[in-house]
TORKOLFI-452012 format. One line per 3 residues: number of its first residue (from 1); for each residue z, y, x negated of N, C-alpha, C, O. Coordinates in steps of 0.02 Angstrom, whole numbers, plus 50000, padded with zeros to 5 digits. Example, Ala and Ser with C-alpha at 12.3 -4.5 7.8 and 13.67 -1.06 7.14 Angstrom:
// TORKOLFI-452012
1 = 50390,49716,49340,50390,49775,49385,50390,49835,49340,50423,49834,49288  50354,49888,49358,50357,49947,49316,50394,50002,49355,50402,50057,49330
***
This chain:
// TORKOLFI-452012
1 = 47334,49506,50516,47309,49510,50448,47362,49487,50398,47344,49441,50361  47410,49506,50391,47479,49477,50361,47487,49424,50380,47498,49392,50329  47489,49385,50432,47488,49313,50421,47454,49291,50396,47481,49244,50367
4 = 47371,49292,50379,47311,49262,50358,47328,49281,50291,47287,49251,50257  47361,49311,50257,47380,49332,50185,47422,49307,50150,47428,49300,50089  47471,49285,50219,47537,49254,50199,47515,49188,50178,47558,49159,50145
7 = 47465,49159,50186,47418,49106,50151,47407,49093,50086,47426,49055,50042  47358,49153,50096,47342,49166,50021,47399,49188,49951,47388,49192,49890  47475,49202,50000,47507,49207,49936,47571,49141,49913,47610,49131,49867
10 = 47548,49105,49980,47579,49045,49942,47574,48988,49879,47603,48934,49872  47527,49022,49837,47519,48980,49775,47565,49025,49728,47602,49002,49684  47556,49103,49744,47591,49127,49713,47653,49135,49713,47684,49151,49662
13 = 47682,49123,49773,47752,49115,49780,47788,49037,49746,47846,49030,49726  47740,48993,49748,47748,48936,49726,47776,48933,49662,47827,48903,49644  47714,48988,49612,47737,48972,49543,47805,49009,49508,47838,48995,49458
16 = 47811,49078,49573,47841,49128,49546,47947,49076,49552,47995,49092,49517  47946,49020,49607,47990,49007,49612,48008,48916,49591,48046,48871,49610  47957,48927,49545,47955,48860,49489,47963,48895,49442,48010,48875,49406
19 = 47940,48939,49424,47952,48975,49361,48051,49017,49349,48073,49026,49292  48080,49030,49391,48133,49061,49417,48184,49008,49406,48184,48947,49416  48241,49061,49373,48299,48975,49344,48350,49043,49354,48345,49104,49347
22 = 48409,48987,49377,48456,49048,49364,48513,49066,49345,48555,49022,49341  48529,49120,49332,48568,49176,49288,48619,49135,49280,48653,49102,49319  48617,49147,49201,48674,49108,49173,48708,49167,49110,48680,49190,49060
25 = 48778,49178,49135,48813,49239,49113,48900,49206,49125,48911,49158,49161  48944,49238,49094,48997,49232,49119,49019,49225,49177,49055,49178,49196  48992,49291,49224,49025,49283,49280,48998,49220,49333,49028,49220,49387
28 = 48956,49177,49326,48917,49141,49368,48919,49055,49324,48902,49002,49350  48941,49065,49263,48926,48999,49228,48985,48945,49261,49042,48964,49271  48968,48891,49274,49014,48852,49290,49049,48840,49349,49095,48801,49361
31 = 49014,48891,49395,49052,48931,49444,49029,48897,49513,49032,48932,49564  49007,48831,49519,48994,48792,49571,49027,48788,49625,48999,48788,49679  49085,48784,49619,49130,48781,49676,49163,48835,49683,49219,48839,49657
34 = 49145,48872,49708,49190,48949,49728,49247,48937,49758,49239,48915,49815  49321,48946,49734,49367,48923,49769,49424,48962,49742,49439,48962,49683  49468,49011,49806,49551,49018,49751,49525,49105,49791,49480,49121,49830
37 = 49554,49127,49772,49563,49195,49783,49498,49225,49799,49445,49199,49783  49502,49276,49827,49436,49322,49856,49454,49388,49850,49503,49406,49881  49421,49431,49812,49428,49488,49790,49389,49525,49819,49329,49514,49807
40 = 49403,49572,49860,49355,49615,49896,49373,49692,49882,49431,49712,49883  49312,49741,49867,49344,49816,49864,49293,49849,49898,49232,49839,49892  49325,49893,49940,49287,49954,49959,49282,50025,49964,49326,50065,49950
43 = 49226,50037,49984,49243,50134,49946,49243,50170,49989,49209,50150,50037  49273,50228,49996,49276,50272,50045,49202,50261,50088,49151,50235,50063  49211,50296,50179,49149,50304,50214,49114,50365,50194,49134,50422,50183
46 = 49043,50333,50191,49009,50380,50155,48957,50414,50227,48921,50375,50258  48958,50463,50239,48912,50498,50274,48831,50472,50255,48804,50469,50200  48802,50456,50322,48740,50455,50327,48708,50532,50271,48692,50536,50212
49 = 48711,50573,50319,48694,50613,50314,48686,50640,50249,48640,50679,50237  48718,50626,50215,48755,50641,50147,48682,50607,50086,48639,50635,50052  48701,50534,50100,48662,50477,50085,48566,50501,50082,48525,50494,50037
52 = 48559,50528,50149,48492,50561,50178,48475,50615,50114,48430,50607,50072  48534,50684,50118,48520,50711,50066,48511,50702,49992,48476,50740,49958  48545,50651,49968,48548,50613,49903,48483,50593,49895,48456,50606,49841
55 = 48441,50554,49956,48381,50540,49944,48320,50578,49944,48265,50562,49920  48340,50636,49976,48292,50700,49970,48253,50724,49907,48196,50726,49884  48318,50742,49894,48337,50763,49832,48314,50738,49762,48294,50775,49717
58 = 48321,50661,49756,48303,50618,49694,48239,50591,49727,48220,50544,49692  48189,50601,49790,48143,50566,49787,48126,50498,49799,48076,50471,49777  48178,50466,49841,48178,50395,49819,48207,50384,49899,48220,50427,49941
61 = 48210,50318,49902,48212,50297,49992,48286,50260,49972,48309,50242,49918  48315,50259,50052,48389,50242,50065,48391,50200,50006,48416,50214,49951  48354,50135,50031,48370,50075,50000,48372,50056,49905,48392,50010,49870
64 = 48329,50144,49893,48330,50136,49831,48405,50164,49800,48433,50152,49747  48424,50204,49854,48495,50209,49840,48576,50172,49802,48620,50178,49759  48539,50117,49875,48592,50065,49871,48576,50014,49812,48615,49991,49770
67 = 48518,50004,49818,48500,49951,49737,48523,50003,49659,48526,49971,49606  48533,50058,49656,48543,50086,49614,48622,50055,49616,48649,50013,49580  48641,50082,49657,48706,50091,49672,48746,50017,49639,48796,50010,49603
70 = 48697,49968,49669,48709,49884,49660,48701,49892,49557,48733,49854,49521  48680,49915,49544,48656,49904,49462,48699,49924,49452,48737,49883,49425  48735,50008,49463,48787,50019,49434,48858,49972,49402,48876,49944,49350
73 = 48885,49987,49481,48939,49936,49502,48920,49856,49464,48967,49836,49429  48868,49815,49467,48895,49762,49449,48867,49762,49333,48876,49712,49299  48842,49819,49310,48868,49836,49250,48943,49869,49260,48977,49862,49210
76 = 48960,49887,49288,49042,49889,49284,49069,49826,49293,49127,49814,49278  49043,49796,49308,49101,49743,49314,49088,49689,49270,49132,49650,49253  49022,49684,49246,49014,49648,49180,49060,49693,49102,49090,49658,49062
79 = 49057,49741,49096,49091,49772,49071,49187,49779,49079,49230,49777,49035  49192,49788,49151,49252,49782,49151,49298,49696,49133,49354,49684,49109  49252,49660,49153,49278,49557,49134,49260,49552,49061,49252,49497,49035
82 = 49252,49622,49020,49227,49602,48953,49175,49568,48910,49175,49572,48849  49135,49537,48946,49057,49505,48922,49000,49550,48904,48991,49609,48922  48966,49516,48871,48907,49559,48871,48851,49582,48948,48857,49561,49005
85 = 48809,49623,48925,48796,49652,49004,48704,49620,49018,48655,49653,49000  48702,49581,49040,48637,49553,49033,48579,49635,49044,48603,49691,49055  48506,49620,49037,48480,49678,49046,48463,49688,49130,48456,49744,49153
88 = 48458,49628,49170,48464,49636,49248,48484,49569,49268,48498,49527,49225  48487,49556,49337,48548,49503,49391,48487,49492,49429,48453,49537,49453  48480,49450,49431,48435,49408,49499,48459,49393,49579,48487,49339,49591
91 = 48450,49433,49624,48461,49408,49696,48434,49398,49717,48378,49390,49693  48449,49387,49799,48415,49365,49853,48448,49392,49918,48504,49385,49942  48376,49436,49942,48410,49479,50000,48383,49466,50055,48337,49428,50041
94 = 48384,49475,50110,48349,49441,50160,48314,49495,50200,48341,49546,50221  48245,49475,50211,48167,49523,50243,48189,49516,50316,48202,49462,50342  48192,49565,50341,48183,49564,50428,48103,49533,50425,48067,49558,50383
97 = 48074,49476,50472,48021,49483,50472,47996,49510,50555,48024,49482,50602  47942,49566,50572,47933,49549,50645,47861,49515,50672,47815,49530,50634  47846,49487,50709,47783,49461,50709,47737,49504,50764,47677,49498,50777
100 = 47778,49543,50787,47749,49596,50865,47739,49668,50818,47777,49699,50781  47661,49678,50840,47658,49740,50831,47698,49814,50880,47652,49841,50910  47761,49847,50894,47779,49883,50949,47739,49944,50951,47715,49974,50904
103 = 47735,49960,51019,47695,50040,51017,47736,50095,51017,47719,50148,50991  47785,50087,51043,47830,50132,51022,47923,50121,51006,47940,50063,51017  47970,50157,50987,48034,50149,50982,48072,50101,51028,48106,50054,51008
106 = 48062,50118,51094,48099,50089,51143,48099,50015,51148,48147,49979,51164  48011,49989,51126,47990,49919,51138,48040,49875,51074,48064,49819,51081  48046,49925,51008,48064,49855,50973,48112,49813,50987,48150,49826,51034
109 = 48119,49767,50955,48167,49709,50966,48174,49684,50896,48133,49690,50851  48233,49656,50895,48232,49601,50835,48222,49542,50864,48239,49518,50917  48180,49518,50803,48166,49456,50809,48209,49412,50795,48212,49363,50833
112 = 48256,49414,50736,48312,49363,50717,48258,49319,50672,48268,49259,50666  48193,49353,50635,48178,49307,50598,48190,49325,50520,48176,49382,50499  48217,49275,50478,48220,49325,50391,48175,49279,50352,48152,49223,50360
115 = 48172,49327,50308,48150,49271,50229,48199,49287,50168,48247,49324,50177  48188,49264,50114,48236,49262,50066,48174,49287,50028,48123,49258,50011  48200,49359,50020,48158,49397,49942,48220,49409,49891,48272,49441,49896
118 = 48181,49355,49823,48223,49371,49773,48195,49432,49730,48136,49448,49733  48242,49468,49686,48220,49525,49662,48296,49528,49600,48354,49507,49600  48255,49565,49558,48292,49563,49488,48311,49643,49482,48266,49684,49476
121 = 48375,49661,49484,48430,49705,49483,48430,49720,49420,48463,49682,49384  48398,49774,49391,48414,49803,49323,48492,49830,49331,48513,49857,49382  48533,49817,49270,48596,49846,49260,48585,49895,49221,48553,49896,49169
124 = 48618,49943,49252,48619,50020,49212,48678,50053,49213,48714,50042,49261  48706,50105,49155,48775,50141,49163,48783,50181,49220,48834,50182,49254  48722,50222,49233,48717,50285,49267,48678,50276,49330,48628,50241,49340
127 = 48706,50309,49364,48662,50328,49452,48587,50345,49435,48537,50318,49459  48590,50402,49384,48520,50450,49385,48465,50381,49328,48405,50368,49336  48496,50360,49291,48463,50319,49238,48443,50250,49325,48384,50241,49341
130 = 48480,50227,49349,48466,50178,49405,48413,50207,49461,48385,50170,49502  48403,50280,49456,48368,50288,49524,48302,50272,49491,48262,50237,49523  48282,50296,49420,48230,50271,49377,48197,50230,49383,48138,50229,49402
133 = 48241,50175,49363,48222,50112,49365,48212,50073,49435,48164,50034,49437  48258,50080,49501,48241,50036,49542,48174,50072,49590,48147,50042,49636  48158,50128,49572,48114,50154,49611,48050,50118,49612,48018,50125,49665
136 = 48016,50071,49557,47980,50028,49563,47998,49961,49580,47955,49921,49599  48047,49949,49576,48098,49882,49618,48084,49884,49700,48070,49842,49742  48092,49941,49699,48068,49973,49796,48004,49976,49801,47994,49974,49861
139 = 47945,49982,49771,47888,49992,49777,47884,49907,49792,47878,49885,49849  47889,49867,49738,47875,49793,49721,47884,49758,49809,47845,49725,49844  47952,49782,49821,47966,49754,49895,47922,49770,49930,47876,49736,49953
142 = 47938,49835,49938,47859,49851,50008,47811,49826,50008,47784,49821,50062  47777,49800,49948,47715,49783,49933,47715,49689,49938,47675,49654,49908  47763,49665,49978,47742,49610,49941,47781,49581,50023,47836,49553,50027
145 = 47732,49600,50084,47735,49566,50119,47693,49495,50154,47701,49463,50206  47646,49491,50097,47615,49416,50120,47687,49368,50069,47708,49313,50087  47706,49398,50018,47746,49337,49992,47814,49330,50039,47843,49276,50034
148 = 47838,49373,50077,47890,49381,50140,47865,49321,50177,47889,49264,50178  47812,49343,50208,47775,49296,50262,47780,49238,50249,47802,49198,50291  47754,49214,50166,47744,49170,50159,47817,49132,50144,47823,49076,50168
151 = 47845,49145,50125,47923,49107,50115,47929,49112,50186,47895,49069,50213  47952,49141,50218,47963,49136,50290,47915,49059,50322,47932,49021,50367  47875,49059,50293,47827,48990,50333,47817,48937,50273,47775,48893,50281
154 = 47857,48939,50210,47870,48895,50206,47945,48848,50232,47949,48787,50241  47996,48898,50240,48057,48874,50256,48078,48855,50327,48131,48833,50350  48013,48871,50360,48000,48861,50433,47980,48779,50429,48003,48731,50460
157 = 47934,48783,50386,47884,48710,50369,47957,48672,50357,47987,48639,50399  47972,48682,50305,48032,48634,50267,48077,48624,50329,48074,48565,50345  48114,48657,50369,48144,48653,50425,48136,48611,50461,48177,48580,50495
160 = 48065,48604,50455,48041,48554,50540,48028,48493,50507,48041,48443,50542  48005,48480,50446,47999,48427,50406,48056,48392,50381,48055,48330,50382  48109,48427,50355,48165,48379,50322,48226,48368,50359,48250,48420,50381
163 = 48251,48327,50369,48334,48321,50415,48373,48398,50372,48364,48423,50316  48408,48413,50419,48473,48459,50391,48509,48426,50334,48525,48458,50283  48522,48363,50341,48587,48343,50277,48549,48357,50240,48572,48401,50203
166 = 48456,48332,50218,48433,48342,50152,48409,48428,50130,48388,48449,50076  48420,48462,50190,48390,48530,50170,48451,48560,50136,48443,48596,50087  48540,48540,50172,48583,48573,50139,48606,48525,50078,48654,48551,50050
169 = 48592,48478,50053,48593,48447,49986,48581,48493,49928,48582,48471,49870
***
């Protein structure tokens, strides 16, 4: 049924990524060639468990966690490089897709297949103000697996159709 859908949402995926231009801010303007130093930070290990209760608690699923978490941190860091703080950041995260229905735990497998779902990262000061907001950010995802599908079969299409040099151009 999701594949036969993944059909029907390719007009819409069409317009949604003709319509889509992107983010142009300090930290990204000009910024074509990534080159020179690499700045990496990380934060203490955080307990599952911990994480589990956090989500109990506020109502909201792992992943809405971590997208909160993502809003925070990168309004800190628009803040900390001194610019203004746009009102959200545009990414692109990648869909496990599976095409096997499993009957139980033991059977699954990964498939090794993804798609590229982009999704717009509200920036916020606060954890509790971020769980707010991305909690319909998480709804939007779940809900929008014919447009998964469907990027997935278009980039499959494009794959088999264009040489590599012109796909990585």
């Amino acid at each position: 049924m999701v594949r036969v859908l993944s059909l029907f949402a390719l007009p819409a995926l069409a317009l949604k990524t003709f319509l889509t231009r992107a983010d142009s801010n300090f930290l990204t303007k000009n910024k074509e060639c990534l080159s020179g130093n690499i700045n990496v930070t990380s934060s203490k290990s955080l307990s599952m468990n911990d994480i589990k209760i956090l989500s109990k608690k506020n109502q909201i699923s792992i992943n809405d966690i971590i997208n909160a978490s993502l809003s925070t941190s990168i309004t800190s860091l628009f803040k900390e490089k001194g610019g203004p703080v746009p009102k959200d950041v545009k990414i692109i995260i990648p869909g496990n897709i599976r095409f096997s229905v499993y009957k139980n735990y033991d059977e699954v497998q990964l498939e090794n297949k993804f798609a590229a779902i982009p999704m717009s990262v509200p920036t916020t000061d606060s954890m509790t103000d971020a769980f707010k907001q991305v909690q319909q950010l998480g709804k939007d995802i779940r809900g929008s697996f014919p447009t998964i599908y469907g990027a997935y079969t278009v980039s499959k299409i494009t794959a088999l159709l264009f040489p590599r040099a012109i796909m990585n151009f």
